[in-house]
C-alpha positions in Angstrom: 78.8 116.1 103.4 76.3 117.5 101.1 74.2 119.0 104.0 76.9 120.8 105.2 78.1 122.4 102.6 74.5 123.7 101.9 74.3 124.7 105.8 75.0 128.3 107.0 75.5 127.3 110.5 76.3 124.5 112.6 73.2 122.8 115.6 75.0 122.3 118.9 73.7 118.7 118.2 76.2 118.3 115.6 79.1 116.5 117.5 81.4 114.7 114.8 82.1 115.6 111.2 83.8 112.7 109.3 85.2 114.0 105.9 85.6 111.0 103.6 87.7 112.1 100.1 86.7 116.2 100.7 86.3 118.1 98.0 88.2 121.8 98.1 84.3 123.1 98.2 83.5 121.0 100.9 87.1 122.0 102.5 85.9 125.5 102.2 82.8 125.4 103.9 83.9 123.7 106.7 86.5 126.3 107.2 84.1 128.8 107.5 81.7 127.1 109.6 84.5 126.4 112.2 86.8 128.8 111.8 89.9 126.6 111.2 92.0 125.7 109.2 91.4 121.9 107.5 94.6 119.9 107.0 94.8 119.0 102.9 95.8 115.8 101.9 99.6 116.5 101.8 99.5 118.3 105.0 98.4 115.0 106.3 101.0 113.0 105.1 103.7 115.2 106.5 106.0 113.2 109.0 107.4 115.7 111.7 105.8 115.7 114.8 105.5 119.2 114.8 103.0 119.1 111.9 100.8 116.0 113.0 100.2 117.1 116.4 99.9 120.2 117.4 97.2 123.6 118.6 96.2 126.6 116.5 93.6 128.6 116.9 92.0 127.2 120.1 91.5 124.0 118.4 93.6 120.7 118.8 94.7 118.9 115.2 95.9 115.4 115.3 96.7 113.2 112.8 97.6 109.0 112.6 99.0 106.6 110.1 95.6 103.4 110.6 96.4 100.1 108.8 94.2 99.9 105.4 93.7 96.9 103.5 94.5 94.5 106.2 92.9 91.6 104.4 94.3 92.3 101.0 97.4 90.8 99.6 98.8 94.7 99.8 98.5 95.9 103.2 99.1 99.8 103.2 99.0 102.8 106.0 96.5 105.6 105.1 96.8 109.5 107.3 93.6 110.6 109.1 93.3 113.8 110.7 91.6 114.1 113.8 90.2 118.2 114.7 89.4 119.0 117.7 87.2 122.1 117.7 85.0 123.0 120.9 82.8 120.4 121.3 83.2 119.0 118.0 85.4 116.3 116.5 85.7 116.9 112.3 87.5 113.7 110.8 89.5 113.9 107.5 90.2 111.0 105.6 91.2 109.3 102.2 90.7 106.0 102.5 87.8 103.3 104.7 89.8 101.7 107.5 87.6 99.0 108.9 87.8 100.8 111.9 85.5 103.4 111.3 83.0 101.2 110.0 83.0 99.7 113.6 83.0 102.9 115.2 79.8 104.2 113.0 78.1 100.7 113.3 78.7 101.2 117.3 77.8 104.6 117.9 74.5 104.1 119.2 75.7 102.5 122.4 78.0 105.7 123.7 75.7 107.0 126.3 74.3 110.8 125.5 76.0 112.4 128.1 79.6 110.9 126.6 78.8 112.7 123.2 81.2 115.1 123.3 84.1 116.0 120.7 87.0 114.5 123.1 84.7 111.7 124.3 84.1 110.4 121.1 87.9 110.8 120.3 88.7 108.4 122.6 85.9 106.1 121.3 86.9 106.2 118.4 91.1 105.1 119.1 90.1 102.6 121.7 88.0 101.2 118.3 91.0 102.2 116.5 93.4 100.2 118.7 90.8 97.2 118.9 90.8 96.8 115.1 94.6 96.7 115.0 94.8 94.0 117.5 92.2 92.3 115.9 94.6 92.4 112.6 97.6 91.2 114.9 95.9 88.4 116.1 94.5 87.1 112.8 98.1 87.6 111.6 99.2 85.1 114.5 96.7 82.2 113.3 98.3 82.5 109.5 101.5 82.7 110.7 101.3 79.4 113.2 100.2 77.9 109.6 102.4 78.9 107.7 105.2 77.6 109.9 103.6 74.4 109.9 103.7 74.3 105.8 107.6 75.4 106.1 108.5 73.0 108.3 106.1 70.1 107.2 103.8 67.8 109.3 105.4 64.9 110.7 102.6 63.3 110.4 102.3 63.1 106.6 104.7 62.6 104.7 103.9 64.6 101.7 106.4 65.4 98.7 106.7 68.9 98.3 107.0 71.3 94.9 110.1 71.6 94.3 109.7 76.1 94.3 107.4 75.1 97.2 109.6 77.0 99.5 110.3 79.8 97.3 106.6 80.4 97.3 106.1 80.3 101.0 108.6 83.3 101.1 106.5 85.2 99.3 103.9 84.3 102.1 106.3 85.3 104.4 107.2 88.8 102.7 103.2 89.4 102.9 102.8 88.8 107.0 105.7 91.2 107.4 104.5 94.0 105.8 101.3 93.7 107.1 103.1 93.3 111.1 105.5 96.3 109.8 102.2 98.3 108.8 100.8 97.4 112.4 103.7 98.6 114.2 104.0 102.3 112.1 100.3 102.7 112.9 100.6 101.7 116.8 103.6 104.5 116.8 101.2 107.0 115.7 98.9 106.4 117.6 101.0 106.1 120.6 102.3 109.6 119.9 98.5 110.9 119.4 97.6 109.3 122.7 100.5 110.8 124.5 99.3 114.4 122.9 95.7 113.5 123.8 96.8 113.3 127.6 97.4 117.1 127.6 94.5 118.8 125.9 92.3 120.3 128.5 89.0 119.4 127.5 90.2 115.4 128.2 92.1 117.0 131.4 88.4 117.9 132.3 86.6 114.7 131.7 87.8 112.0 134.1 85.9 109.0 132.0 87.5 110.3 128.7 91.2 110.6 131.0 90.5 106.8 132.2 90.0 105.7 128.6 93.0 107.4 127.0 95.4 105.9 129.8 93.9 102.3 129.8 94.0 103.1 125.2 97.6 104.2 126.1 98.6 100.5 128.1 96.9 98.5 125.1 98.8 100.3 122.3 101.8 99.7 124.9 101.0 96.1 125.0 100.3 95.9 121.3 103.6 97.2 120.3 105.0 94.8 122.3 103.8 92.2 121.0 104.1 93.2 117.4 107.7 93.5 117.7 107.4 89.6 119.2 105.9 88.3 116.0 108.1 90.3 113.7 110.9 88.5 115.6 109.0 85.3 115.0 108.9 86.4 111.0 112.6 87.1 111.0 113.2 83.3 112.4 110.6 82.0 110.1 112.1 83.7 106.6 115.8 82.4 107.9 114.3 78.8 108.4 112.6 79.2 105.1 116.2 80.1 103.4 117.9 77.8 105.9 115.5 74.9 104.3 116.3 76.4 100.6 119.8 75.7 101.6 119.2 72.7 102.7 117.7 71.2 99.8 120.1 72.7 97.3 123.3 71.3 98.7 121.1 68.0 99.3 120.9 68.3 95.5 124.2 69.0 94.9 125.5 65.8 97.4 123.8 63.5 94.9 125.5 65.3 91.8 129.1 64.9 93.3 128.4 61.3 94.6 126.9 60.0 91.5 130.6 61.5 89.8 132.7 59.9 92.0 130.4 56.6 91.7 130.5 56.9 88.1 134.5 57.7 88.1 136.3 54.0 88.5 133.6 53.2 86.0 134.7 55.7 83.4 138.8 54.9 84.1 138.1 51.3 83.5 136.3 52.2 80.0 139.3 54.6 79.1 141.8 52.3 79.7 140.2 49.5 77.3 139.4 52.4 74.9 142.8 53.1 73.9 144.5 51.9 70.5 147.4 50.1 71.6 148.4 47.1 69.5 149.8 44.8 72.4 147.1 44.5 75.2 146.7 40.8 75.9 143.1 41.4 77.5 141.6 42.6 74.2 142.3 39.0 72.5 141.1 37.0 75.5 137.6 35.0 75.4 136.5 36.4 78.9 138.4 40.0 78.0 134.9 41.6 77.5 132.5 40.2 80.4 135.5 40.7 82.3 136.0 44.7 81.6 132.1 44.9 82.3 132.2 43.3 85.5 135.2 45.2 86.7 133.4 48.4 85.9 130.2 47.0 88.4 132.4 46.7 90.9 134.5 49.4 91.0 131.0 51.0 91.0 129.4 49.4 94.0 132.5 49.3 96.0 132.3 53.3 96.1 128.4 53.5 96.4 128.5 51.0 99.6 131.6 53.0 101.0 129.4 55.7 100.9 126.5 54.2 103.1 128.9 52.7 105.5 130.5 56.2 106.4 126.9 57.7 106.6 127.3 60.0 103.4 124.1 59.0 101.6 
């Protein structure tokens, strides 16, 4: 950005502008050098349509939500603006989707005579779209494995913590903000594409018409399938609390056994704990051995009950 703000004019070479944090200097130069009128930073991040897509003084503004911090535990959605002015495309952004790093690092291979400000528009959101459907399908692979730690391998039988679960659901809140961030950002951009259809200068440009439409069917397909693994999410989290359930009743089973185990037990105990002067089996030799053997078996007889109707 430096050079431009120390530039008086513009080359005809001089095809994209990418604006990465802008200062209100560097804001104000470009204004003059195109004649427009640059989006701030709050302007982007204004949700009607009417204010992210739309014409003013003969150039086309345009603005998308991208996924940002894919691969963090924090995924987020940062606003880019996208200018369309003559035969130049000016870039505004707050934040590095991966995206553009792929764009830049690819730039060499667009042909010279596809150099243009739409052209490279539609570079850049087929790049755009690639990226998120690169992020959907690593979110696939960690979601296959974390349904196989939910739902165990058969294989091996391995105890499990017992807040294993509740940490997996953590896992679990983490894929589906990152799919929820995917799907925000392919509704953007499936709004821009839509837009993108009607500005002349892609009207014009039959290669740059044939990319938007066949950008158009991926972020179609995309949304499609995003909305397939949130579904798959959903299950997984009601499995996950399903399991939860599981294992606290499971808990809670052995509890109100053991008391009614325990129970004949305790009655037998009671009964030979109380004070009263005639009770013949408190002055017999056997009275003792007796009471404990009395209080095995009206433990076992309860416990084996148990097993034969399939309760334990």
């Amino acid at each position: 950005m430096p050079d431009i703000v120390a530039a008086s004019t513009l080359s005809d070479d001089v095809v994209w502008i990418d604006m990465v944090d802008p200062t209100r200097d560097e804001e104000d130069k470009l204004e003059a050098l195109l004649g427009i009128q640059v989006p701030t930073r709050d302007d982007l991040k204004d949700i009607e349509p009417s204010s992210r897509l739309y014409n003013e003084g003969g150039a086309v503004f345009l603005t998308a939500s991208l996924v940002w911090r894919a691969d963090s535990e924090v995924p987020s959605l940062t606003d880019v603006g996208f200018i369309l002015v003559g035969n130049r495309l000016v870039t505004i952004r707050y934040a590095n989707p991966k995206s553009f790093a792929l764009f830049i690092a690819a730039l060499h291979r667009i042909p010279e005579d596809m150099r243009s400000g739409a052209a490279l528009l539609a570079k850049l959101m087929e790049t755009i779209v690639d990226r998120t459907a690169e992020i959907l399908e690593q979110a696939v692979a960690r979601i296959d494995i974390l349904s196989t730690h939910v739902f165990g391998d058969k294989a091996r039988k391995v105890r499990r913590p017992s807040n294993y679960l509740e940490d997996k659901l953590r896992d679990v809140a983490g894929h589906h903000r990152l799919v929820s961030k995917s799907r925000d950002s392919l509704m953007s951009l499936s709004r821009l594409l839509t837009f993108m259809h009607t500005i002349p200068a892609v009207q014009q440009d039959r290669e740059t018409k044939d990319l938007c439409r066949n950008v158009t069917r991926d972020v179609q397909s995309l949304s499609e399938h995003a909305s397939f693994i949130a579904g798959n999410i959903t299950f997984l989290l009601d499995a996950s609390l399903g399991l939860i359930n599981i294992e606290q009743n499971s808990i809670i089973k052995i509890f109100s056994i053991a008391s009614v185990v325990f129970l004949p037990p305790t009655l037998v105990a009671s009964v030979y704990g109380m004070n009263f002067e005639h009770m013949p089996e408190l002055h017999s030799t056997f009275g003792y051995p007796a009471s404990l053997l009395l209080m095995v078996v009206s433990a076992i007889v309860p416990f084996f009950f148990f097993r034969w109707k399939g309760w334990l």
